[in-house]
Backbone as a ProteinNet text record, in pm:
[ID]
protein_1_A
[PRIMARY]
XXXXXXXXXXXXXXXXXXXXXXXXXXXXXXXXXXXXXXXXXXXXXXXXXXXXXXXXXXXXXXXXXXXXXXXXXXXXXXXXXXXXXXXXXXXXXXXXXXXXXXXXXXXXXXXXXXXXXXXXXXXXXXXXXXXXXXXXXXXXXXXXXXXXXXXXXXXXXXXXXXXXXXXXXXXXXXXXXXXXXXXXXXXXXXXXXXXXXXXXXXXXXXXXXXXXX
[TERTIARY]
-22690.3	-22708.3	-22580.6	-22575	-22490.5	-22451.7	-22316.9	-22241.3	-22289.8	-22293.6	-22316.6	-22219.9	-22224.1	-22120.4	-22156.2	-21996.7	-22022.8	-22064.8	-22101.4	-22130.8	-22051.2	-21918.1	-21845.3	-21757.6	-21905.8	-21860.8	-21783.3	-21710.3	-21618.7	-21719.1	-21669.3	-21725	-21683.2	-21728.5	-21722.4	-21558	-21559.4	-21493.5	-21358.7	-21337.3	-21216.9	-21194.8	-21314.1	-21259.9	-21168.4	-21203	-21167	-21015.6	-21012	-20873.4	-20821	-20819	-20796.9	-20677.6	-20795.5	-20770.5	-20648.8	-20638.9	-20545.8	-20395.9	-20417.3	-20259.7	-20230.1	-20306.1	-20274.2	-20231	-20318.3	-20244.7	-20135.4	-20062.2	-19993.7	-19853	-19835.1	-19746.3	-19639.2	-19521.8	-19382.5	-19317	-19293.3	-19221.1	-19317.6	-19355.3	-19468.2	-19371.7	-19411.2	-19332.9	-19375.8	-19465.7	-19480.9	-19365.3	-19361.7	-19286.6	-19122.8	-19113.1	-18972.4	-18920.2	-19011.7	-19002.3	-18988.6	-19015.9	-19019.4	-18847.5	-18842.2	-18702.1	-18605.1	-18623.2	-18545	-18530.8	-18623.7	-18625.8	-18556.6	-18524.2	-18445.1	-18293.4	-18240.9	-18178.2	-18103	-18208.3	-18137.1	-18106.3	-18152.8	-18122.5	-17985.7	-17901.1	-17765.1	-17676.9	-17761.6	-17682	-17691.8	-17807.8	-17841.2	-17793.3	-17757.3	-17726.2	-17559.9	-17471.5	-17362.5	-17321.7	-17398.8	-17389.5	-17388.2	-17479.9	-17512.1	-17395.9	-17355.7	-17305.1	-17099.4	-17110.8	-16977.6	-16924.1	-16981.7	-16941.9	-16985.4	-17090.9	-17139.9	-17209.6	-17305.4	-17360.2	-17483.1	-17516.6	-17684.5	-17776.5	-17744.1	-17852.3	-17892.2	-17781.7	-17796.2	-17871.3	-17833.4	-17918.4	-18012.7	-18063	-18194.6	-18300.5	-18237.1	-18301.6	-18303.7	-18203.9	-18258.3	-18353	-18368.6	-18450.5	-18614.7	-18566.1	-18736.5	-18785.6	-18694.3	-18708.9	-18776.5	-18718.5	-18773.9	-18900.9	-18935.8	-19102.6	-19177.2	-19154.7	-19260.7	-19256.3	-19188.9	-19177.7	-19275.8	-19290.9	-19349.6	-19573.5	-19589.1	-19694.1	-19712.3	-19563.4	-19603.8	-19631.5	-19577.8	-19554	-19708	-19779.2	-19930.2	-20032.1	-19983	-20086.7	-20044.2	-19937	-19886.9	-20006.9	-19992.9	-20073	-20185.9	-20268.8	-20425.1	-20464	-20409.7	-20439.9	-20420.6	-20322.1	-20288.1	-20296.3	-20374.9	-20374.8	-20256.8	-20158.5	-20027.3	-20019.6	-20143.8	-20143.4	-20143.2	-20105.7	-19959	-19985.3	-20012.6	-20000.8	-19867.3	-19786.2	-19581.7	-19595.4	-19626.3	-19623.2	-19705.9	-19803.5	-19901.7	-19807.4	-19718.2	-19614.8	-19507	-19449.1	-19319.5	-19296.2	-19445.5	-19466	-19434.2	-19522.9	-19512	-19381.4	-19356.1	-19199.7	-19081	-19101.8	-18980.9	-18994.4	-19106.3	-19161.2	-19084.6	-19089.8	-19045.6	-18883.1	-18842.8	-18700.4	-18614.3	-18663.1	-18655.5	-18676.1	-18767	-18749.1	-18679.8	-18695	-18589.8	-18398.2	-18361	-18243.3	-18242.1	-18292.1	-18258	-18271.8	-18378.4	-18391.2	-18252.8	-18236.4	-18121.8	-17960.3	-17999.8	-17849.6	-17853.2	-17986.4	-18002	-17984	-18001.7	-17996	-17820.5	-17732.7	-17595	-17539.8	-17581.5	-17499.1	-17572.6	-17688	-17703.6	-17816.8	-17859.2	-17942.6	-18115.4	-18138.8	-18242.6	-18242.9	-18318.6	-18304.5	-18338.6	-18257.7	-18262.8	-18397.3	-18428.1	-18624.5	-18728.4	-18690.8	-18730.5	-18701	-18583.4	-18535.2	-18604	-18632.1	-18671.1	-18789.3	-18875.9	-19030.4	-19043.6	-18947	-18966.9	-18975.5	-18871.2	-18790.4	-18914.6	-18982.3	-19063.3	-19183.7	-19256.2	-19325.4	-19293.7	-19211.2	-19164.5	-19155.4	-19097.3	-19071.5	-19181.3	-19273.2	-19393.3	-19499.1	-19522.4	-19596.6	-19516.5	-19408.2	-19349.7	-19326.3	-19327.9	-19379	-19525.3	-19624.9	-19735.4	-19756.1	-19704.4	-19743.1	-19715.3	-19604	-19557.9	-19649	-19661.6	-19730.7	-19898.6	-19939.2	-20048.2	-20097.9	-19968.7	-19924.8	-19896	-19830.7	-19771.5	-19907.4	-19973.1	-20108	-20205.3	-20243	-20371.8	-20377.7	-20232.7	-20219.1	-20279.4	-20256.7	-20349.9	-20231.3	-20299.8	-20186.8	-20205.3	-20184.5	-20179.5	-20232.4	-20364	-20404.5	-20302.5	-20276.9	-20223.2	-20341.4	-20336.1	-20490.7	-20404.9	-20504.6	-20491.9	-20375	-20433.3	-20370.6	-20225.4	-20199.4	-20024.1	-19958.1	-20048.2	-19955.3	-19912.3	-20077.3	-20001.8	-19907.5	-19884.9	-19778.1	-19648.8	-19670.3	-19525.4	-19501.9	-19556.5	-19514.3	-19497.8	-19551.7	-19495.1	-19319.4	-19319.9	-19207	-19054.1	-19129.6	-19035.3	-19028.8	-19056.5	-19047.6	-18918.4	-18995.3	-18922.9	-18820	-18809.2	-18613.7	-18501.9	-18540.7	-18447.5	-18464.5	-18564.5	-18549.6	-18452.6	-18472.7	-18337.8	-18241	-18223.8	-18050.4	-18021.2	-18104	-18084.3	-18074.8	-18090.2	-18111.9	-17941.1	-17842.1	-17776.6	-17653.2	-17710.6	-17606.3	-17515.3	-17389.9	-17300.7	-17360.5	-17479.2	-17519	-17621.2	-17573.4	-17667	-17787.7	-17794.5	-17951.1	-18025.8	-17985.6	-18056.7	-18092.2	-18044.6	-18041.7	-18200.6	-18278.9	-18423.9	-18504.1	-18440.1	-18464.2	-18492.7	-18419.8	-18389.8	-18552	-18544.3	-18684.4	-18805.4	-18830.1	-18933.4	-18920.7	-18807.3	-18757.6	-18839.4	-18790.4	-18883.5	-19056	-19088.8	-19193.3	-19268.1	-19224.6	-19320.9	-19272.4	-19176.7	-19136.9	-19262.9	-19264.7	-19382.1	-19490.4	-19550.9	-19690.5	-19687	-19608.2	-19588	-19574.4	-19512	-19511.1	-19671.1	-19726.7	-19872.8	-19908.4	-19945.7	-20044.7	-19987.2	-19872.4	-19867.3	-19896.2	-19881.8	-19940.4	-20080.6	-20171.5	-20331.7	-20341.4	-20219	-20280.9	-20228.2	-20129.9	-20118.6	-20183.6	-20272.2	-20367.3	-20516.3	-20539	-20659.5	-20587.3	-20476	-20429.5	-20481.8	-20393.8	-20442.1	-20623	-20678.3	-20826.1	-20922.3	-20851.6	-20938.8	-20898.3	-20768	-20729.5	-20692.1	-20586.3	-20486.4	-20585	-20681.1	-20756.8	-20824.8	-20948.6	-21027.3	-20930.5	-20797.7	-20729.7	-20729.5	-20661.5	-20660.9	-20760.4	-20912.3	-20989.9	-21085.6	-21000	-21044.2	-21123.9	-21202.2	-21249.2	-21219.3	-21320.9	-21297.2	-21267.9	-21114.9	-21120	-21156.5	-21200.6	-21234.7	-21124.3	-21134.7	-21051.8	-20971	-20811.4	-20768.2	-20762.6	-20783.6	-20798.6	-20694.2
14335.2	14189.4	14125.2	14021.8	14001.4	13839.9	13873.9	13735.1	13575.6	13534.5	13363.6	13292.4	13195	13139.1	13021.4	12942.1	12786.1	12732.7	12663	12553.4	12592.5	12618.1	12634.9	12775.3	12872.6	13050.2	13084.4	13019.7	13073.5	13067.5	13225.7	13262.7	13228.1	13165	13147.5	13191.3	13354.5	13445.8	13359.4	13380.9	13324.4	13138.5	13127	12944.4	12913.9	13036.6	13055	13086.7	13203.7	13216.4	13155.5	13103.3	12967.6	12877.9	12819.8	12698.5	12793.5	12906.5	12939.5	12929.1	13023.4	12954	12856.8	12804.3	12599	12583.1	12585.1	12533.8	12647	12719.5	12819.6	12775.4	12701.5	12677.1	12603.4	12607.4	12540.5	12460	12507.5	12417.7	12327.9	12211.3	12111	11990.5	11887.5	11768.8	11678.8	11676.1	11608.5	11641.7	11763.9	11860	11815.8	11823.8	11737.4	11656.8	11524.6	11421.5	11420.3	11476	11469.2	11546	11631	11678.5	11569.8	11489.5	11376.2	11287.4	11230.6	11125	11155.8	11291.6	11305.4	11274.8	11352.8	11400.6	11210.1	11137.3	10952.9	10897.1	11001	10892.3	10871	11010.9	11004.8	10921.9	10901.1	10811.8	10641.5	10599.1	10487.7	10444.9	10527.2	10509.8	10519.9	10594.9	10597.6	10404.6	10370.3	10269.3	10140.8	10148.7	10077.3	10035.9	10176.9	10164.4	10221.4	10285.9	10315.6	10216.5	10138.4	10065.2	9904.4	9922.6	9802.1	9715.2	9792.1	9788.9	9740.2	9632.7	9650	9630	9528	9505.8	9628.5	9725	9872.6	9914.5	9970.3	10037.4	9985.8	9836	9833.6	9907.4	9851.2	9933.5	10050.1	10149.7	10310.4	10292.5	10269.2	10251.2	10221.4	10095.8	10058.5	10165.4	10201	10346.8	10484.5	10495.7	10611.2	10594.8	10423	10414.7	10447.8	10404.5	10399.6	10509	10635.7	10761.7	10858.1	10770.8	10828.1	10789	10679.2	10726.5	10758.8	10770.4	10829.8	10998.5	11058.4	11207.3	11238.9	11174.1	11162.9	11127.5	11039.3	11018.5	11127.7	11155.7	11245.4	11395.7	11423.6	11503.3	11566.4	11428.9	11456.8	11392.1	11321.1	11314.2	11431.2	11486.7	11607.3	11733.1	11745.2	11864.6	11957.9	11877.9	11921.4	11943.3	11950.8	11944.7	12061	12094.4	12218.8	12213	12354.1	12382	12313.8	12364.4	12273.2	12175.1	12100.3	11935.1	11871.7	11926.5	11876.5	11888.4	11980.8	11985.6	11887	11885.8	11836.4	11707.5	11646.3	11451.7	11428.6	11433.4	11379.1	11392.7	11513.8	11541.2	11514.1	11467.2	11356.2	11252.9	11193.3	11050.6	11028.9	11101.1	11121.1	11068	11199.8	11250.4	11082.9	11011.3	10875.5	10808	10798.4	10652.8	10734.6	10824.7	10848	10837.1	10869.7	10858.1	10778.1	10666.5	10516.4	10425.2	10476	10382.5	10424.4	10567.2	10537.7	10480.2	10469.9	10425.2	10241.3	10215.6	10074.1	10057.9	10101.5	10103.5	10142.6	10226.8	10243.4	10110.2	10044.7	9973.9	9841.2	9837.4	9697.2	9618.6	9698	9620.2	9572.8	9649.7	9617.8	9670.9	9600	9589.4	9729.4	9748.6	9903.1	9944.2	9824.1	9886.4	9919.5	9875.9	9842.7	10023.3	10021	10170.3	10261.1	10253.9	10361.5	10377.4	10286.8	10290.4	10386.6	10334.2	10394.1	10568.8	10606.9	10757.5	10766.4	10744.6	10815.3	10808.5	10734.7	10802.2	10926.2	10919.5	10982.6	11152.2	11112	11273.4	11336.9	11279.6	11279.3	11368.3	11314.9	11322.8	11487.5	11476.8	11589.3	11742.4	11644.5	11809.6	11830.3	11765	11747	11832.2	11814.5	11870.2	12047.7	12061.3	12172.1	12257	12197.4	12275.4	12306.1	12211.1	12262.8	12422.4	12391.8	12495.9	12638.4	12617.7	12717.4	12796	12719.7	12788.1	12791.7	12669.7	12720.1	12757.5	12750.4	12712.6	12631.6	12518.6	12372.6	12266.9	12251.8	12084.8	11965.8	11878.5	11759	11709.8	11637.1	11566.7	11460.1	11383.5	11261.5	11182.1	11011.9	10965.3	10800	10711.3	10621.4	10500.9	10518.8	10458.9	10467	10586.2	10661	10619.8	10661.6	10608.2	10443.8	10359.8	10226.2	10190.3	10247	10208.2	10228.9	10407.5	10399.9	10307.9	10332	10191.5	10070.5	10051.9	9862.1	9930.3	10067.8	10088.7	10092.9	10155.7	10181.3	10038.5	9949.3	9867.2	9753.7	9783.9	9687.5	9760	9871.2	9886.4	9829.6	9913.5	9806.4	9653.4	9562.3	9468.7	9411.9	9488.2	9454.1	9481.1	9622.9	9621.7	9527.3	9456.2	9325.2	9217	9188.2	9077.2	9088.6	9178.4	9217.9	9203.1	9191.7	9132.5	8943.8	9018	8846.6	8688.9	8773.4	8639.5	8529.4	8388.5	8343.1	8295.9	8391.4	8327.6	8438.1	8537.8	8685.7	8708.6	8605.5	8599.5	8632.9	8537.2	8530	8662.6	8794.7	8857.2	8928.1	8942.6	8994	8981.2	8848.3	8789	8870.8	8854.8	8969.4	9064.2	9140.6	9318.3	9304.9	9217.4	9241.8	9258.8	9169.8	9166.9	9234.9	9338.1	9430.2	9576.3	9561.9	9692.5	9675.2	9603.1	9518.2	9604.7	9550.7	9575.5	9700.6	9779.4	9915.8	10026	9985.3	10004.4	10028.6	9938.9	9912.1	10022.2	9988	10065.7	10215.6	10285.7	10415	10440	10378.4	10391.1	10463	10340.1	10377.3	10504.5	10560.5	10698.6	10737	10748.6	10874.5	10863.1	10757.4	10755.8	10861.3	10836.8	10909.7	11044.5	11090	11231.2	11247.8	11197.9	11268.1	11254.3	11156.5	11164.7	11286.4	11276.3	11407.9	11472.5	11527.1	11637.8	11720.5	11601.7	11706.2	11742.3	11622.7	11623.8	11767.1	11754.2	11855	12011.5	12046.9	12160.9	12196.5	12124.9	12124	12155.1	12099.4	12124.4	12261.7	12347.7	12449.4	12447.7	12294.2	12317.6	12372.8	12418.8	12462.1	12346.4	12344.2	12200.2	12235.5	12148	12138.9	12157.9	12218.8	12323.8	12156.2	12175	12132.1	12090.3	11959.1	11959.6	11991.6
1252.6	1259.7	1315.3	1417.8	1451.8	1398.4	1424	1333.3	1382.7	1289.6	1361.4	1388.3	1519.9	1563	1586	1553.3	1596.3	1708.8	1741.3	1875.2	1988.8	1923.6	2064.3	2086	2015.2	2051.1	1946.5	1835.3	1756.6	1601.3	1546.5	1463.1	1326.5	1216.9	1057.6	1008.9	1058	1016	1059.8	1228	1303.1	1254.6	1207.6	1162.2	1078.4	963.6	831.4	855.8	950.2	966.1	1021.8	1096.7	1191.9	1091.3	994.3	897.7	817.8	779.3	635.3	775.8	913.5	956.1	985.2	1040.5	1062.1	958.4	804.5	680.5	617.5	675.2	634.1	723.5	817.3	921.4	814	836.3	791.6	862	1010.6	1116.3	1144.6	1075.4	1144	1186	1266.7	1257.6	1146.3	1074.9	981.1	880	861	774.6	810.4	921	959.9	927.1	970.5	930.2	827.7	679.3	588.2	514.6	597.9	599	586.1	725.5	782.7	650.6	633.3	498.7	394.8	357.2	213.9	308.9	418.8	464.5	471.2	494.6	508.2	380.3	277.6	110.2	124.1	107	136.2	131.4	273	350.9	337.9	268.3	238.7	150.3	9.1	-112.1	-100.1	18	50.9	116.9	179	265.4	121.7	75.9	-33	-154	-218.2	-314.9	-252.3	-162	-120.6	-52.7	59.4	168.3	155.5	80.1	37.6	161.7	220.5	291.3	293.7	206.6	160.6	231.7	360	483.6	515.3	611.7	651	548.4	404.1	334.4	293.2	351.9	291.4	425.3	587.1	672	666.9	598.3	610.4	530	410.1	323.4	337.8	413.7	490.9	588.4	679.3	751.1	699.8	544	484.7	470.5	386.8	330.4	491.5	543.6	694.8	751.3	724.1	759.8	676.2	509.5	414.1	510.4	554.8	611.8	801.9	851.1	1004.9	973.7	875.3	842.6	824.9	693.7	687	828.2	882.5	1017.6	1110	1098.8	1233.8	1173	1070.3	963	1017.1	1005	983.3	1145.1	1234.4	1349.2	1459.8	1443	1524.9	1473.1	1364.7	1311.4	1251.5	1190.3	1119.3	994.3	953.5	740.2	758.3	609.6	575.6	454.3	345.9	270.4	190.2	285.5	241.9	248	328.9	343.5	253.7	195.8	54.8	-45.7	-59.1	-171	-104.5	-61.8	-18.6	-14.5	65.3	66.9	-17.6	-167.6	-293	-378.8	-320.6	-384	-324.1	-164.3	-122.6	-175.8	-174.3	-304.5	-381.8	-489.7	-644.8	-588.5	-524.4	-524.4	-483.8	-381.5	-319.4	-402.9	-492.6	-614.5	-746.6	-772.3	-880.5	-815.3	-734.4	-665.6	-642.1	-594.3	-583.4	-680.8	-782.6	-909.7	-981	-1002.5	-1108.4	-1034.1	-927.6	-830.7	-905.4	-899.3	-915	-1046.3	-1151.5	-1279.9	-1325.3	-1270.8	-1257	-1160.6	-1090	-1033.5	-1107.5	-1168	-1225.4	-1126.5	-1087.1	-1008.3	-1001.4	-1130.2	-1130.5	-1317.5	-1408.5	-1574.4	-1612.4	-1716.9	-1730.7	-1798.3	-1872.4	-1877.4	-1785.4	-1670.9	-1550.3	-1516.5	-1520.6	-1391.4	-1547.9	-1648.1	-1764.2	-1749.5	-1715.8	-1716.7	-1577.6	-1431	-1285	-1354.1	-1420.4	-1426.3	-1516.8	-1655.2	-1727.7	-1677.9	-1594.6	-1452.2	-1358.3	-1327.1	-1214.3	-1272.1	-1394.5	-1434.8	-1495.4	-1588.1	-1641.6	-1522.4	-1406.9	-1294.5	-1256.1	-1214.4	-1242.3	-1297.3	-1433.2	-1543.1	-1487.3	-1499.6	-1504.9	-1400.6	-1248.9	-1146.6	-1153.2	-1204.9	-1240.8	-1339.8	-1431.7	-1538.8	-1469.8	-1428.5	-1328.7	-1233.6	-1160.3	-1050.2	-1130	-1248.9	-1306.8	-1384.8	-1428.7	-1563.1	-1439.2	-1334.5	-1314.6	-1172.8	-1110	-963.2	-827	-948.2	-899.9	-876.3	-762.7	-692	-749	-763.6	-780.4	-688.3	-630.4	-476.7	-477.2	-381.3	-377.5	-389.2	-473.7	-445.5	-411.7	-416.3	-296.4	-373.6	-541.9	-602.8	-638.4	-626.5	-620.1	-468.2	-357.1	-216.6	-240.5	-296.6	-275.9	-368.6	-509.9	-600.8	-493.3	-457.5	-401.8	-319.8	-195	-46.7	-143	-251.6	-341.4	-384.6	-462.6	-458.6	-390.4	-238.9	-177.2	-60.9	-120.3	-45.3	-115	-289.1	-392.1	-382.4	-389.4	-445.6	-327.3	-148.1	-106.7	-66.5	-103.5	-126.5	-258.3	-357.5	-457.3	-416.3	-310.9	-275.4	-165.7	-96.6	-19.5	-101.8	-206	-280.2	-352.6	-331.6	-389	-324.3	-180.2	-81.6	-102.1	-62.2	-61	-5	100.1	154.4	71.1	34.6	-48.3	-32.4	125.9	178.8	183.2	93.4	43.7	-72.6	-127.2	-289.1	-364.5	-266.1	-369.3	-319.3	-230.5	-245.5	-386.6	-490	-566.5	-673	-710.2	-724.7	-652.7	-528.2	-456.4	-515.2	-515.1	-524.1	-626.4	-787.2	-911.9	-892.1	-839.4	-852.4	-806.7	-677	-623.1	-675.1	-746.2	-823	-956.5	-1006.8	-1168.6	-1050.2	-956.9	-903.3	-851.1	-819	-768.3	-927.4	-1074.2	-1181.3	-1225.5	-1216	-1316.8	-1177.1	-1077.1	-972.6	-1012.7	-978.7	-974	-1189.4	-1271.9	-1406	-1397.5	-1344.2	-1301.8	-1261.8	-1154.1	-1089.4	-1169.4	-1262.9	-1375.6	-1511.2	-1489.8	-1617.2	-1554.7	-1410.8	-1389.5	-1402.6	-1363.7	-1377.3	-1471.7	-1599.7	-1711.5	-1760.5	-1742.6	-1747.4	-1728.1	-1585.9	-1453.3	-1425.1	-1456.2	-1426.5	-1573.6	-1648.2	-1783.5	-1932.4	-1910.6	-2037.8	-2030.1	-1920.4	-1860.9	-1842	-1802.8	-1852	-1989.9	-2086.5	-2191.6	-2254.3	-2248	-2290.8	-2247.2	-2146.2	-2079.1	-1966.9	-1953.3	-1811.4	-1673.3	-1628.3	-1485.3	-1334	-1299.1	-1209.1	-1092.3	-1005.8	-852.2	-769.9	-687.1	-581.2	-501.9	-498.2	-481.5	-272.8	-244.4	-110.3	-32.9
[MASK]
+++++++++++++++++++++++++++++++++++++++++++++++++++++++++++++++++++++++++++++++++++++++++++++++++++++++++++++++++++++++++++++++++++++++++++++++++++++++++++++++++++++++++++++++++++++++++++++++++++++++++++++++++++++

């Protein structure tokens, strides 16, 4: 019996393999880019808190969030999703608001209940992701409600380190920064309340979960 093939001559078998090296690849540019972005915290948080730079570090800053979705479009438009880059996005994420929240919380810049609530998210999601990977060797998906907390995140923190600047016509930045850090807070909450719903309860309770996309 001979094998069945797609529409355009290629067989089930070769699709299959197809898909595991595409998603098996490391050198992607998404994957880069994503390199790039940790590779600018550095330097933002140097500019910021060494040089006192806060305009500059709020543009690397804004630079990083908008890198956080060209890496994703570059992704899924050109065929660059990556086993690595499903791990790595979410965990340049983290790495970017925990390193900048506690920079902001050491220099005063944003209320330390404020930077405690950012970090017991951040790390929570964390263990969580880990302990996953480790017992059942299950990812964490990213879902829609976690991207938009972050982009409110990574938008609010360097707006607080602009709000932080000498100029007094930057000031009511600071005001903004709060408030879309509050709305980026409650939103990424929601996605770690469905975690635990749909994903941690259902482990715990031994269920069998749905194959991670």
């Amino acid at each position: 019996m001979t094998e069945s093939t797609e529409p355009n001559g290629v067989s089930p078998k070769d699709m299959d393999q197809y898909r595991f090296d595409s998603n098996s690849r490391v050198l992607t540019v998404p994957n880069l880019i994503t390199v790039a972005r940790l590779c600018l915290l550095p330097v933002a948080i140097y500019e910021a808190v060494g040089r006192g730079q806060f305009v500059l570090a709020t543009a690397i800053l804004v630079f990083i969030g908008l890198t956080d979705f060209l890496d994703g479009y570059v992704a899924r438009h050109f065929n660059q999703v990556s086993e690595l880059g499903k791990i790595i996005d979410p965990s340049a994420d983290r790495i970017v608001i925990i390193a900048v929240g506690i920079t902001a919380i050491i220099q005063g810049w944003i209320p330390l209940w404020l930077g405690i609530v950012i970090m017991v998210r951040e790390v929570f999601i964390s263990l969580l992701s880990s302990y996953l990977y480790k017992t059942r060797s299950y990812r964490l998906d990213v879902i829609w409600l976690g991207k938009a907390g972050t982009f409110a995140l990574l938008c609010a923190l360097p707006t607080l380190v602009a709000g932080e600047s000498k100029s007094p016509n930057l000031s009511f930045l600071h005001l903004i920064g709060l408030g879309l850090a509050i709305i980026g807070i409650v939103t990424l909450y929601l996605a770690a309340f469905n975690y635990v719903t749909k994903v941690l309860i259902p482990v715990l309770k031994g269920n069998v979960l749905p194959p991670s996309r």
